[in-house]
PDB file of N, CA, C and O in Angstrom, chain B, residues numbered from 101:
ATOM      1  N   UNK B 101       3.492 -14.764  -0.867  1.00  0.00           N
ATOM      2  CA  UNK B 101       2.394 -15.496  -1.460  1.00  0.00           C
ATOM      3  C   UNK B 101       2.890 -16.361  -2.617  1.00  0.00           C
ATOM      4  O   UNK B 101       2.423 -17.482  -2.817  1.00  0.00           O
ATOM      5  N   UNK B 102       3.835 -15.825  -3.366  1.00  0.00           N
ATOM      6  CA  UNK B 102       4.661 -16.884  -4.065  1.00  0.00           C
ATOM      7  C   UNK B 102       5.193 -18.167  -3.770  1.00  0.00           C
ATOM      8  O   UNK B 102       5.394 -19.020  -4.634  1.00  0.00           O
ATOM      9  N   UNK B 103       5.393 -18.292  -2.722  1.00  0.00           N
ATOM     10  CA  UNK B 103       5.436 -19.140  -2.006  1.00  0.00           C
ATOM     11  C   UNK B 103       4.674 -20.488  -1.304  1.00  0.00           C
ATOM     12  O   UNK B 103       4.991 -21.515  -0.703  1.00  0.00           O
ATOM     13  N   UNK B 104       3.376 -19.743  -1.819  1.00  0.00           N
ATOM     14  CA  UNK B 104       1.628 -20.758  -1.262  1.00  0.00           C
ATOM     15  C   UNK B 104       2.024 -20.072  -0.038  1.00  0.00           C
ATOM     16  O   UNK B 104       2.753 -20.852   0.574  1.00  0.00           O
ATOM     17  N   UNK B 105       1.864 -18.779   0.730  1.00  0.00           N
ATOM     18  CA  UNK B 105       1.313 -18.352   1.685  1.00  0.00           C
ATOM     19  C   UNK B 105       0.403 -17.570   1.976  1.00  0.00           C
ATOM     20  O   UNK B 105       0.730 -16.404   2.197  1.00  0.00           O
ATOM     21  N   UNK B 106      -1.283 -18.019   2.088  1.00  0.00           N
ATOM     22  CA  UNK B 106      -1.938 -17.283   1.699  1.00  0.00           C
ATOM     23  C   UNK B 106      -2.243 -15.820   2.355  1.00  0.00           C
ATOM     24  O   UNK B 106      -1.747 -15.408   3.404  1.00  0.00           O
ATOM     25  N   UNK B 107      -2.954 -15.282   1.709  1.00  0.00           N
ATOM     26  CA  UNK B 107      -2.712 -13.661   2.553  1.00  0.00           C
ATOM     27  C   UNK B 107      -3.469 -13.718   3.494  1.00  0.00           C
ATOM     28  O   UNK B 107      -3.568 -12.721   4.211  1.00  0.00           O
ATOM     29  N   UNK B 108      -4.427 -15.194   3.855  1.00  0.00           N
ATOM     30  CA  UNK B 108      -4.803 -14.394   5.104  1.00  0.00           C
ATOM     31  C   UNK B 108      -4.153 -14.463   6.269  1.00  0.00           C
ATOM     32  O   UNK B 108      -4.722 -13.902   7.206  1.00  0.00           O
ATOM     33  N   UNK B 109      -2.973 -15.062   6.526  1.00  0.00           N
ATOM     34  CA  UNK B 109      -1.944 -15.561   7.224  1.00  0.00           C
ATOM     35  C   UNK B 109      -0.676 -14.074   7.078  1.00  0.00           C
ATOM     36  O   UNK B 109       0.443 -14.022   7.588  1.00  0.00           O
ATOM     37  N   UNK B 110      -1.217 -13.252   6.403  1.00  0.00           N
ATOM     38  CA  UNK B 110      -0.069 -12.463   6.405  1.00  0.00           C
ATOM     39  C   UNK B 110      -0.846 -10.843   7.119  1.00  0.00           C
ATOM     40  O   UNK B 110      -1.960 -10.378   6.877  1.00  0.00           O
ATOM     41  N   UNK B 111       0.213 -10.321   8.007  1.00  0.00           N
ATOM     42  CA  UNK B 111      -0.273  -9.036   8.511  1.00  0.00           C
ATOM     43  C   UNK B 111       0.429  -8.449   8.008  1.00  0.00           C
ATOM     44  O   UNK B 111       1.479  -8.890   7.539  1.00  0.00           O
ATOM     45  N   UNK B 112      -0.010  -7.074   7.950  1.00  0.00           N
ATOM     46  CA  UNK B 112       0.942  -6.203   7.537  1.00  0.00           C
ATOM     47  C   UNK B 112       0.433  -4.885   8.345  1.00  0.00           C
ATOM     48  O   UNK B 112      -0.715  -4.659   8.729  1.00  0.00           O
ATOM     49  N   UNK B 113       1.659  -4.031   8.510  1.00  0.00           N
ATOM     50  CA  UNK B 113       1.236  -3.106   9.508  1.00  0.00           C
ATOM     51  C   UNK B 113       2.457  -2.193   8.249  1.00  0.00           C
ATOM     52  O   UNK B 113       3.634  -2.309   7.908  1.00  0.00           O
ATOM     53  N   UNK B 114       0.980  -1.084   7.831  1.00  0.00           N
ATOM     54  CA  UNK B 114       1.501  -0.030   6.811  1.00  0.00           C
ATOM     55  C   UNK B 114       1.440   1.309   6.955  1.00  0.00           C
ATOM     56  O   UNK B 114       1.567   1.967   5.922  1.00  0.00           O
ATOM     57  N   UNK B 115       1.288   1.842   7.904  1.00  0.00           N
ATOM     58  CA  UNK B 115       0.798   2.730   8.745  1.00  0.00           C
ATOM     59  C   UNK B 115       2.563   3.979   8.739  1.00  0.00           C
ATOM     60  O   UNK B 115       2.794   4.979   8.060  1.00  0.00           O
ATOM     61  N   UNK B 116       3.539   3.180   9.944  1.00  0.00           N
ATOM     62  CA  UNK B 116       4.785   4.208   9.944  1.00  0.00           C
ATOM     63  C   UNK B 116       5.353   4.574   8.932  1.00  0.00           C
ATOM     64  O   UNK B 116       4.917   4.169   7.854  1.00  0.00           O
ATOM     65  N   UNK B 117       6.142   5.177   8.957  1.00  0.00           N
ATOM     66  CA  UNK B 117       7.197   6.024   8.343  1.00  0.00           C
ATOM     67  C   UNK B 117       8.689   5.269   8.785  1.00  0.00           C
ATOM     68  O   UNK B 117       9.379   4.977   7.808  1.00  0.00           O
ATOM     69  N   UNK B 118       9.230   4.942  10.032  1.00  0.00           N
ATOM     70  CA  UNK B 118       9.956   4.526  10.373  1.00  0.00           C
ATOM     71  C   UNK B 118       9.965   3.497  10.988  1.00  0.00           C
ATOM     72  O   UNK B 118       8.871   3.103  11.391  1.00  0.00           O
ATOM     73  N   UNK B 119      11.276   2.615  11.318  1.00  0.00           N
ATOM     74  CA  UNK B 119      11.186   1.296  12.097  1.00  0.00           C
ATOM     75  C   UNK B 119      10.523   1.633  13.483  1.00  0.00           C
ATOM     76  O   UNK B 119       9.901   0.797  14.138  1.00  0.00           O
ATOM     77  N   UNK B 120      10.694   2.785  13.820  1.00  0.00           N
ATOM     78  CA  UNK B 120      10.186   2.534  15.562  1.00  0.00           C
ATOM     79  C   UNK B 120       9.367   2.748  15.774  1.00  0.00           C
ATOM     80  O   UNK B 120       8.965   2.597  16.928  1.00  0.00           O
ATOM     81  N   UNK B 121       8.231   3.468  14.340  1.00  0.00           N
ATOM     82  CA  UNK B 121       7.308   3.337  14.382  1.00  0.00           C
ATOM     83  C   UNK B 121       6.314   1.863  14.219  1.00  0.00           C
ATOM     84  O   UNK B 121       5.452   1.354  14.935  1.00  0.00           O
ATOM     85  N   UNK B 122       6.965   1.476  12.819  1.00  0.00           N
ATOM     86  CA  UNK B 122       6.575   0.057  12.522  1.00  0.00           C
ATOM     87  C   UNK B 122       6.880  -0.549  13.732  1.00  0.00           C
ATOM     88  O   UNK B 122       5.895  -1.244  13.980  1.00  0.00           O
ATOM     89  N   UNK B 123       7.835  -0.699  14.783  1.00  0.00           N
ATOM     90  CA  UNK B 123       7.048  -1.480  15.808  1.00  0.00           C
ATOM     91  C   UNK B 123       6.557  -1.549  16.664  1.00  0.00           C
ATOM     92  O   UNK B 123       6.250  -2.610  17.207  1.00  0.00           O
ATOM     93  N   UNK B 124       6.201   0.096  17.269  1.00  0.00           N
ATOM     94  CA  UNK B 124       4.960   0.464  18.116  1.00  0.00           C
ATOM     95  C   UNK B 124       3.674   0.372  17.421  1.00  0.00           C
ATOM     96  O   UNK B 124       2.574   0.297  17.968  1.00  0.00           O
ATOM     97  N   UNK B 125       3.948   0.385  15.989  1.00  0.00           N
ATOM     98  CA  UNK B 125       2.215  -0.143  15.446  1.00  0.00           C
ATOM     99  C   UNK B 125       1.988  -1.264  15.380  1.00  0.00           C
ATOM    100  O   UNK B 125       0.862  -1.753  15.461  1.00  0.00           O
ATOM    101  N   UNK B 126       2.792  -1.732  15.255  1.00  0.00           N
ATOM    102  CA  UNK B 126       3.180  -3.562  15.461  1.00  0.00           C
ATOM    103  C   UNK B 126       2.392  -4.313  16.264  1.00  0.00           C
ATOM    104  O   UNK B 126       1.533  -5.195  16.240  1.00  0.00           O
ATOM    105  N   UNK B 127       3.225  -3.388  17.224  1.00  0.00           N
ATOM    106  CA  UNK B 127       2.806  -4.202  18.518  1.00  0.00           C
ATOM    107  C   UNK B 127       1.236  -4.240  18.573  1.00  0.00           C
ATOM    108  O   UNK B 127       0.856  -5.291  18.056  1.00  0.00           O
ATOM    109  N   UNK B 128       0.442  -3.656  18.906  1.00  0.00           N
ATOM    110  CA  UNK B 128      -1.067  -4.389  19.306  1.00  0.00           C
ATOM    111  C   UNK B 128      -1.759  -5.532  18.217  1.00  0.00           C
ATOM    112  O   UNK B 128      -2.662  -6.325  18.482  1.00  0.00           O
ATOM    113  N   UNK B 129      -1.082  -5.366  16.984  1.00  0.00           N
ATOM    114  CA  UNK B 129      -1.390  -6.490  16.179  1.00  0.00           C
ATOM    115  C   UNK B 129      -1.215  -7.746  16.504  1.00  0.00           C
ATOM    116  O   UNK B 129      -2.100  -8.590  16.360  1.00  0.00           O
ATOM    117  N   UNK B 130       0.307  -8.067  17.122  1.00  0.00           N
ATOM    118  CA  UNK B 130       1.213  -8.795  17.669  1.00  0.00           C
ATOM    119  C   UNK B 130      -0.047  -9.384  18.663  1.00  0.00           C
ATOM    120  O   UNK B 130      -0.785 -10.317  18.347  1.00  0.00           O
ATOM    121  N   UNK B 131      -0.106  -8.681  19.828  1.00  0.00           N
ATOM    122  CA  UNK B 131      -0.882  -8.443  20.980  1.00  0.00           C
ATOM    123  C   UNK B 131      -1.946  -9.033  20.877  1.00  0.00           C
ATOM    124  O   UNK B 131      -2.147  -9.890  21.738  1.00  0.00           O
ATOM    125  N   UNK B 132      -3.103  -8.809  19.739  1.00  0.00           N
ATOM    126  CA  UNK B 132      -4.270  -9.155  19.588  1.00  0.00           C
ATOM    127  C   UNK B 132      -4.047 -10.317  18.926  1.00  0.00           C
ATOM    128  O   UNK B 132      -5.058 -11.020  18.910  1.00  0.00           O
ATOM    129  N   UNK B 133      -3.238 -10.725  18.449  1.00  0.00           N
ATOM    130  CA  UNK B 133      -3.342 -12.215  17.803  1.00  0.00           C
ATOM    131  C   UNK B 133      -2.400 -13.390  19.122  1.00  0.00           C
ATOM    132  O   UNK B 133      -2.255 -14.612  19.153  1.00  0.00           O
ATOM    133  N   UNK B 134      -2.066 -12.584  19.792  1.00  0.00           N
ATOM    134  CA  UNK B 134      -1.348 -13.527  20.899  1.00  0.00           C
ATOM    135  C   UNK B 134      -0.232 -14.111  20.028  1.00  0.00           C
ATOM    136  O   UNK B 134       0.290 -15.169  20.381  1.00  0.00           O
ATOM    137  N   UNK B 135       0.097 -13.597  19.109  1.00  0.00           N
ATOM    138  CA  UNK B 135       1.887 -14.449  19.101  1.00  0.00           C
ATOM    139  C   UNK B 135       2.935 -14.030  19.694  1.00  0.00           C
ATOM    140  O   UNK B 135       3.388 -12.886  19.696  1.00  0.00           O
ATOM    141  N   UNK B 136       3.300 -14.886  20.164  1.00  0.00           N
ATOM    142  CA  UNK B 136       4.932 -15.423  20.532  1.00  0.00           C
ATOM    143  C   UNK B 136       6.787 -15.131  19.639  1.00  0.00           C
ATOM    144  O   UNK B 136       7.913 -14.773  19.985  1.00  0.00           O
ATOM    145  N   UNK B 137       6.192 -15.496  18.596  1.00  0.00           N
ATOM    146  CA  UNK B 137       7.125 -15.025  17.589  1.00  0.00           C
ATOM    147  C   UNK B 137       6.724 -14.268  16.394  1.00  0.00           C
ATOM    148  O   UNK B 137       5.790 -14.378  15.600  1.00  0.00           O
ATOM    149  N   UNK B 138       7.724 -13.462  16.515  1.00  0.00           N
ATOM    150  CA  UNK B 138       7.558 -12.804  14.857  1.00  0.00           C
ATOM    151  C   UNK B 138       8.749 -12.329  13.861  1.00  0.00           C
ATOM    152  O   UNK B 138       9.563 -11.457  14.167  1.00  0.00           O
ATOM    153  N   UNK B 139       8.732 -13.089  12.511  1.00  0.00           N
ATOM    154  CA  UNK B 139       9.967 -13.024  11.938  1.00  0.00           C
ATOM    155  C   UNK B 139       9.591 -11.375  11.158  1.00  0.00           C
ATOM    156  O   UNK B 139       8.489 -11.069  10.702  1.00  0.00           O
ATOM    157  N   UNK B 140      11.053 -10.325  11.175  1.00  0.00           N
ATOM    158  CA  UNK B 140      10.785  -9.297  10.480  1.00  0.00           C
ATOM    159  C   UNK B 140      11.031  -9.527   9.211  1.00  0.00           C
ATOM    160  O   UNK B 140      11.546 -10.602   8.903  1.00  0.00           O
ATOM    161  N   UNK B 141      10.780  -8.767   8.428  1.00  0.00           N
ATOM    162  CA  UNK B 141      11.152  -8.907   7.062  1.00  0.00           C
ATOM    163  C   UNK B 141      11.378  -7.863   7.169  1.00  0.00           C
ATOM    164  O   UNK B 141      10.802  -7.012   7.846  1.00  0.00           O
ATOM    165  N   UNK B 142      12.829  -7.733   6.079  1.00  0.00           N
ATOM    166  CA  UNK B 142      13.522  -6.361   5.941  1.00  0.00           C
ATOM    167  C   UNK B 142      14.483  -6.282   4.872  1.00  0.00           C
ATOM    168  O   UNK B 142      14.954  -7.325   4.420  1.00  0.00           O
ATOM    169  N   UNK B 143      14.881  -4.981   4.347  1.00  0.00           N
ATOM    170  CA  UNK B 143      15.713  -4.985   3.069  1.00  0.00           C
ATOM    171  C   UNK B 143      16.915  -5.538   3.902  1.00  0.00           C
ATOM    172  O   UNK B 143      16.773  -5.518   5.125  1.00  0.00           O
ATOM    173  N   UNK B 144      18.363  -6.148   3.265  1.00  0.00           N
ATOM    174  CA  UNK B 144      19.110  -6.307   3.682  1.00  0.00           C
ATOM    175  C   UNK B 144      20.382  -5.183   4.693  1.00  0.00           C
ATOM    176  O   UNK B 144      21.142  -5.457   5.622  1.00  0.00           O
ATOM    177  N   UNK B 145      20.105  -3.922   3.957  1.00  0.00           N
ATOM    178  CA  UNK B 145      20.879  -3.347   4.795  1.00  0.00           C
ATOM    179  C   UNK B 145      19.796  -2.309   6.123  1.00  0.00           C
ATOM    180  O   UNK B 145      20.007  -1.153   6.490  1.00  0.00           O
ATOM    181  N   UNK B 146      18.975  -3.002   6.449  1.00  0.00           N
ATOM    182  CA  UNK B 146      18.370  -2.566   7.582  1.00  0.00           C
ATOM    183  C   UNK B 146      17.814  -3.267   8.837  1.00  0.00           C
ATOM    184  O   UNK B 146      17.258  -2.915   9.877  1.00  0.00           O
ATOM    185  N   UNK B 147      18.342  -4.777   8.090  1.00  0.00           N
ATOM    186  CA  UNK B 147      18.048  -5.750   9.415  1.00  0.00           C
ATOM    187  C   UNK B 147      18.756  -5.549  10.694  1.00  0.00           C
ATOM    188  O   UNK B 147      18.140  -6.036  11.641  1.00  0.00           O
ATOM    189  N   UNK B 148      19.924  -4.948  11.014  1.00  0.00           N
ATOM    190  CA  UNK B 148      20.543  -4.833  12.271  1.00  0.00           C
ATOM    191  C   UNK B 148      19.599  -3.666  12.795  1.00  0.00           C
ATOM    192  O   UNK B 148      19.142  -3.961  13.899  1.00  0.00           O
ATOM    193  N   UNK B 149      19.235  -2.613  12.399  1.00  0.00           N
ATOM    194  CA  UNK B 149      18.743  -1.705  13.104  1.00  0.00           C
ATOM    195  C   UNK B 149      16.591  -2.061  13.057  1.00  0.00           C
ATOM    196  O   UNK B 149      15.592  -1.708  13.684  1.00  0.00           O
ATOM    197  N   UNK B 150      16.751  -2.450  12.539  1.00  0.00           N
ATOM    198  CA  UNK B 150      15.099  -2.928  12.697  1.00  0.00           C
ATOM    199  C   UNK B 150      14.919  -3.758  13.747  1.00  0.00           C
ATOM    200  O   UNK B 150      13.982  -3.626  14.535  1.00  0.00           O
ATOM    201  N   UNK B 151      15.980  -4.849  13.846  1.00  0.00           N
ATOM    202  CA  UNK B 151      16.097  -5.917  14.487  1.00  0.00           C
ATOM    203  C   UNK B 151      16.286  -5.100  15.923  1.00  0.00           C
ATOM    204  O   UNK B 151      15.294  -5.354  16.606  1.00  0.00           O
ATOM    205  N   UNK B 152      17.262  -4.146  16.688  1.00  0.00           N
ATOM    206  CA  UNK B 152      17.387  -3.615  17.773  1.00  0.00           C
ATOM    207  C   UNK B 152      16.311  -2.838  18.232  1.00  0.00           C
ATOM    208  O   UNK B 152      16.134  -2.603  19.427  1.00  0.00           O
ATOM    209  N   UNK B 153      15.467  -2.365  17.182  1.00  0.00           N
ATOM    210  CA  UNK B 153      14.307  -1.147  17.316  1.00  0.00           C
ATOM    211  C   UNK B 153      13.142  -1.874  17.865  1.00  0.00           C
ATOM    212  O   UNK B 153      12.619  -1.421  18.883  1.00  0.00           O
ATOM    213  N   UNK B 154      12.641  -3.014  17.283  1.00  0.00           N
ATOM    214  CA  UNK B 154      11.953  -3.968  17.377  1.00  0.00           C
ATOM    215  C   UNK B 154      12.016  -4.388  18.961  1.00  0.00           C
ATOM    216  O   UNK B 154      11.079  -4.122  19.713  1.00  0.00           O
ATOM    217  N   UNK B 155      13.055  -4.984  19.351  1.00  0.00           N
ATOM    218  CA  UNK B 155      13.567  -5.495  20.663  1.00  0.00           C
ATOM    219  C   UNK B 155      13.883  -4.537  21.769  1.00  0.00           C
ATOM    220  O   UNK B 155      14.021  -4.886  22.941  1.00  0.00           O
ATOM    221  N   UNK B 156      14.001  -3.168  21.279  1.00  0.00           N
ATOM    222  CA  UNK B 156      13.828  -2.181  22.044  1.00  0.00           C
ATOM    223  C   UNK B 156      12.420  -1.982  22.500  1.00  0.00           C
ATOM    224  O   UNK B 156      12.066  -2.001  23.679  1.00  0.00           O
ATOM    225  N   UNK B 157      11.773  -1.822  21.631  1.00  0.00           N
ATOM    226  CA  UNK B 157       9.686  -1.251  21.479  1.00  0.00           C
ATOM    227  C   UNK B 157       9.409  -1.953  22.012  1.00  0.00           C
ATOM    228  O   UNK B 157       8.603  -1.486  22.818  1.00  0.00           O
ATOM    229  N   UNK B 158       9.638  -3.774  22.286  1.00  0.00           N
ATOM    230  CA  UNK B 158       9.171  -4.748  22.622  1.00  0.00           C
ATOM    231  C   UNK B 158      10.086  -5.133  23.892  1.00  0.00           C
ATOM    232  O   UNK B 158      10.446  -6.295  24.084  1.00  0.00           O
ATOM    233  N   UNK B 159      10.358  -4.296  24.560  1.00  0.00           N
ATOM    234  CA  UNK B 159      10.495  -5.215  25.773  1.00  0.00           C
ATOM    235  C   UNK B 159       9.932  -4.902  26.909  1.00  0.00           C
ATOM    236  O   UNK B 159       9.337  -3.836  27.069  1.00  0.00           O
ATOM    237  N   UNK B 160      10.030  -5.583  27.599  1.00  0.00           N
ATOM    238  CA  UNK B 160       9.004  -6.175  28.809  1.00  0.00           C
ATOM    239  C   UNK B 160       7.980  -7.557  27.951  1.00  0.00           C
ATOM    240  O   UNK B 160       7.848  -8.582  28.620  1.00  0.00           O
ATOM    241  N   UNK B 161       7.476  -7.537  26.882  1.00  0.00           N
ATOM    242  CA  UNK B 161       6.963  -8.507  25.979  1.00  0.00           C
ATOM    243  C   UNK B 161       7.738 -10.074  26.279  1.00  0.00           C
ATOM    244  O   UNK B 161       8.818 -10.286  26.832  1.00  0.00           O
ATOM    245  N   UNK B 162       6.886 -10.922  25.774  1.00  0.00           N
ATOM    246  CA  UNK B 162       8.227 -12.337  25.463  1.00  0.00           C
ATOM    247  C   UNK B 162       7.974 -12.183  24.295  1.00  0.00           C
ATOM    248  O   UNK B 162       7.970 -13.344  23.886  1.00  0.00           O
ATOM    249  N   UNK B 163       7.654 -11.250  23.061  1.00  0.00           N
ATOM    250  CA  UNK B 163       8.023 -11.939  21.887  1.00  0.00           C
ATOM    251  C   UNK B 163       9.533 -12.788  21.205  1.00  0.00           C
ATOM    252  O   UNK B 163      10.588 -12.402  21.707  1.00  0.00           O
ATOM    253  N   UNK B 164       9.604 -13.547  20.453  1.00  0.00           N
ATOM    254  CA  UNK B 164      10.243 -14.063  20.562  1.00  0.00           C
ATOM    255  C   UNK B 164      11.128 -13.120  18.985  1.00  0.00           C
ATOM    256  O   UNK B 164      10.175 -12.583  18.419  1.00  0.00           O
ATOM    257  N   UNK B 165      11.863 -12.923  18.530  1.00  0.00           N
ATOM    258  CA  UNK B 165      12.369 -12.212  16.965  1.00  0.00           C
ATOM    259  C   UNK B 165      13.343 -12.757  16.029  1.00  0.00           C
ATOM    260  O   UNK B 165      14.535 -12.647  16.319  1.00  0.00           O
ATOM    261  N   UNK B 166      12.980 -13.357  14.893  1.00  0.00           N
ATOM    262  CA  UNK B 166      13.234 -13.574  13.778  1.00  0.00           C
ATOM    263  C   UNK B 166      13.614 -13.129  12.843  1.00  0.00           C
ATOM    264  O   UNK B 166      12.550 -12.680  12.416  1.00  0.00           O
ATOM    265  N   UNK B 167      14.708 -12.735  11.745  1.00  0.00           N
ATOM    266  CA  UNK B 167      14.896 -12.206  11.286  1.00  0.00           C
ATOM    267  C   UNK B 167      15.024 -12.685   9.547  1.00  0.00           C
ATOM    268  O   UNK B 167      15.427 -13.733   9.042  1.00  0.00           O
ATOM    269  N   UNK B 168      14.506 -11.451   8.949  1.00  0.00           N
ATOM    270  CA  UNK B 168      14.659 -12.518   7.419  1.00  0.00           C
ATOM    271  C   UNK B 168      14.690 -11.004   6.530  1.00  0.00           C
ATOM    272  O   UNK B 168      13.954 -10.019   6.588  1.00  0.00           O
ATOM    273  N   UNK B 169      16.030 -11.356   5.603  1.00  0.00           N
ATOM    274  CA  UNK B 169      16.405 -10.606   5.179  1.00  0.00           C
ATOM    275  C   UNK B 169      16.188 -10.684   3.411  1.00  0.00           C
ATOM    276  O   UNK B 169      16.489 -11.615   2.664  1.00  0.00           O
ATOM    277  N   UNK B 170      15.697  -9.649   3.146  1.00  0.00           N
ATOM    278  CA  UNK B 170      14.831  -9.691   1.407  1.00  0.00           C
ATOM    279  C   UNK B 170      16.239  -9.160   0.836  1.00  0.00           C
ATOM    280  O   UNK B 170      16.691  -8.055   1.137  1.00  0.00           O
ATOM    281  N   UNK B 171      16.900 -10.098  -0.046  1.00  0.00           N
ATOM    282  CA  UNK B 171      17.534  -9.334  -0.705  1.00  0.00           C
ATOM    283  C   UNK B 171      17.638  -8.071  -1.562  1.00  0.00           C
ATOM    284  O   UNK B 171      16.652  -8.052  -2.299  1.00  0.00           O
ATOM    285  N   UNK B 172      18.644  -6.708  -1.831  1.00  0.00           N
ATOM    286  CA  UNK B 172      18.756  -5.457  -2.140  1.00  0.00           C
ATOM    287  C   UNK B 172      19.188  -6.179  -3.506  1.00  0.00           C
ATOM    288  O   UNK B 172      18.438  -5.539  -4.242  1.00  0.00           O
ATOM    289  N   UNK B 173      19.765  -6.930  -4.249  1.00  0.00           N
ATOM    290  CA  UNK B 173      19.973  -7.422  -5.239  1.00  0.00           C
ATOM    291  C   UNK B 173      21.127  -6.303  -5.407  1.00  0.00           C
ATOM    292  O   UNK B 173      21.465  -5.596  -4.457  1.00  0.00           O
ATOM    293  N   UNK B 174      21.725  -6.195  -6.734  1.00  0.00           N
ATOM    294  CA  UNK B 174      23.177  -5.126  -6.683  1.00  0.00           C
ATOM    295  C   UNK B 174      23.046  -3.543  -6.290  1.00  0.00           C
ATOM    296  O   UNK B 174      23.816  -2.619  -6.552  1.00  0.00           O
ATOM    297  N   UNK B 175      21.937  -3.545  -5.648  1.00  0.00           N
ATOM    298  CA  UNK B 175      21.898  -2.011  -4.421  1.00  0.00           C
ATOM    299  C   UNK B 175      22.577  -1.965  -3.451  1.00  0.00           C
ATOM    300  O   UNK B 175      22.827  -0.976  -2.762  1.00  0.00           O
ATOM    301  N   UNK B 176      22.958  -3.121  -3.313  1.00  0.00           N
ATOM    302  CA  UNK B 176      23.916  -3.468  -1.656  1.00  0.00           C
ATOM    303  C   UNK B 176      24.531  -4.084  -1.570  1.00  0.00           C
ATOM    304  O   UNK B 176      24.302  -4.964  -2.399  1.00  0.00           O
ATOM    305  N   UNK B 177      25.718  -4.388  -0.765  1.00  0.00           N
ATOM    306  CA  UNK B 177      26.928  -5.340  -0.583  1.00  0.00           C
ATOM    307  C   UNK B 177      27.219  -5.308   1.004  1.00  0.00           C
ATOM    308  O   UNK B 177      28.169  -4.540   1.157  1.00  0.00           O
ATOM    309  N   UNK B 178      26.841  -5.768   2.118  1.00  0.00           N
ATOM    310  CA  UNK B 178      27.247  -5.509   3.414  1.00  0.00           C
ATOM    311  C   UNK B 178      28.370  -5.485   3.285  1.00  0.00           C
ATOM    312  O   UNK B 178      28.674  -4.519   3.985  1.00  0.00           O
ATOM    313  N   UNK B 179      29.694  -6.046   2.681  1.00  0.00           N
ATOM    314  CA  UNK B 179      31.153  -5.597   3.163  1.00  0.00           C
ATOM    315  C   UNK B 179      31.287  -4.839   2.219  1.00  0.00           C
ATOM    316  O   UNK B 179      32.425  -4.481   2.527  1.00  0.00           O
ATOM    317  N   UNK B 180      31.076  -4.279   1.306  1.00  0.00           N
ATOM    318  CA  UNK B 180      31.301  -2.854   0.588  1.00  0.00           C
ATOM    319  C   UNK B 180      30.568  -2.086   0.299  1.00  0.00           C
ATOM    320  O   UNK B 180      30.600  -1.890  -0.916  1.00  0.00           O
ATOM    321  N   UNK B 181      29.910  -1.535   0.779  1.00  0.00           N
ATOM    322  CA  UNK B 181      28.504  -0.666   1.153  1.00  0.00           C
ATOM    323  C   UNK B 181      29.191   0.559   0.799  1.00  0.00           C
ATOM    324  O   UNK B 181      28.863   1.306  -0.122  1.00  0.00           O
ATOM    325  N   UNK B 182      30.278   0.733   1.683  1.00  0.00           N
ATOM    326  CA  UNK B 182      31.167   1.953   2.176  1.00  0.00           C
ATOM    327  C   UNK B 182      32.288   2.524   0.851  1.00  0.00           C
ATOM    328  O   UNK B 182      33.268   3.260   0.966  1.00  0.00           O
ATOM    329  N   UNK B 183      31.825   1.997  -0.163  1.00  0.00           N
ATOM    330  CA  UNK B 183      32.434   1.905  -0.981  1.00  0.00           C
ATOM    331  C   UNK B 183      31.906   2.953  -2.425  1.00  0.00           C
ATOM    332  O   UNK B 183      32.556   3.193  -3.443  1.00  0.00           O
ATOM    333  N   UNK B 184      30.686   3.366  -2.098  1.00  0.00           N
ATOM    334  CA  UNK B 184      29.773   3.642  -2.891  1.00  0.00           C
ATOM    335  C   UNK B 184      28.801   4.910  -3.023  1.00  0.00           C
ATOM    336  O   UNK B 184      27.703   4.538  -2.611  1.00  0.00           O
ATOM    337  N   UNK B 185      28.743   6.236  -3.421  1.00  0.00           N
ATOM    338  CA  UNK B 185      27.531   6.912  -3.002  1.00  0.00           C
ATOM    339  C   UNK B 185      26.245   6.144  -2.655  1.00  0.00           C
ATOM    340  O   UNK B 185      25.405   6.945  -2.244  1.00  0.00           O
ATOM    341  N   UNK B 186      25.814   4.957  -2.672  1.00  0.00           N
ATOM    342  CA  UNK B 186      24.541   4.996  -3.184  1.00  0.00           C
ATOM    343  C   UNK B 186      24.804   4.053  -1.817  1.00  0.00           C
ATOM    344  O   UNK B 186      24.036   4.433  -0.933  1.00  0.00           O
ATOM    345  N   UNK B 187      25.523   3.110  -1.441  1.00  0.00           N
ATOM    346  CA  UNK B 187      25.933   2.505  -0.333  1.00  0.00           C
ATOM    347  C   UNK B 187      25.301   3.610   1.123  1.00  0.00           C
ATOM    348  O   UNK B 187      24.295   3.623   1.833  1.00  0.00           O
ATOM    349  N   UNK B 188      26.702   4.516   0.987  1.00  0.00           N
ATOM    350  CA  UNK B 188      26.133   5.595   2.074  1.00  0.00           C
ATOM    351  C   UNK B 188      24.842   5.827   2.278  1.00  0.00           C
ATOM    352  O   UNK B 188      24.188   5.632   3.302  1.00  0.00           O
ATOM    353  N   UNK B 189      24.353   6.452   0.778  1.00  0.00           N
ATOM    354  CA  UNK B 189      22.770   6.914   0.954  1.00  0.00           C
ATOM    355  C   UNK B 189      21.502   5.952   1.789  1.00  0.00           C
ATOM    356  O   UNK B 189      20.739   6.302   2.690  1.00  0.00           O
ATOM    357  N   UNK B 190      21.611   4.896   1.226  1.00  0.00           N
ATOM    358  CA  UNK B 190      20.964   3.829   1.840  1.00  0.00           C
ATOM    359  C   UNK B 190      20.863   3.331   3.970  1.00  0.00           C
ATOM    360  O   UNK B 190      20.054   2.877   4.779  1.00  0.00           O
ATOM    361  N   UNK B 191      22.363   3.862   3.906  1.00  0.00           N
ATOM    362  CA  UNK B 191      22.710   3.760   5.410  1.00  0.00           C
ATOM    363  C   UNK B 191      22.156   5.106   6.159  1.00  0.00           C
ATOM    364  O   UNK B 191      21.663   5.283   7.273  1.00  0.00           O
ATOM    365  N   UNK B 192      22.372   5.741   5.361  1.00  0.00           N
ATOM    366  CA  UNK B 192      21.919   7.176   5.704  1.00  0.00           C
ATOM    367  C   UNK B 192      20.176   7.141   6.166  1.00  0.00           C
ATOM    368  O   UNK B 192      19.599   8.183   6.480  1.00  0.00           O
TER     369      UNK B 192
END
């Protein structure tokens, strides 16, 4: 919304606990509005596995998937993650 996007343009599905949940709840939202595409939003170190979970839940679908990654700011480093208790934890 910082952005000028107003909220009524924004869904949100707050419901799971986990990605595979978030996108079996997803989905009939998806469904009932008839879109085609949908970009995820996700912390940075969880876009690869949201992104597969998503495309897993959703197939047979044509959605189409987007990906957009919210920066972790100095919580995360994708090439040194592995470097870190707090790295691990996060992957964990």
């Amino acid at each position: 919304m910082d952005l000028g996007i107003s909220s009524e343009h924004i869904l949100l599905e707050n419901q799971a606990t986990n990605a595979a949940e978030n996108a079996s709840f997803a989905l009939p939202i998806i469904q009932q509005h008839k879109f085609k595409t949908v970009i995820l939003v996700m912390s940075d170190f969880t876009g690869l596995r949201a992104h597969l979970t998503a495309k897993l839940v959703w197939t047979g679908t044509e959605i189409e998937i987007y990906n957009s990654h919210a920066s972790s700011g100095s919580h995360w480093n994708q090439w040194i993650w592995w470097l870190s208790q707090e790295g691990w934890h996060l992957i964990i």
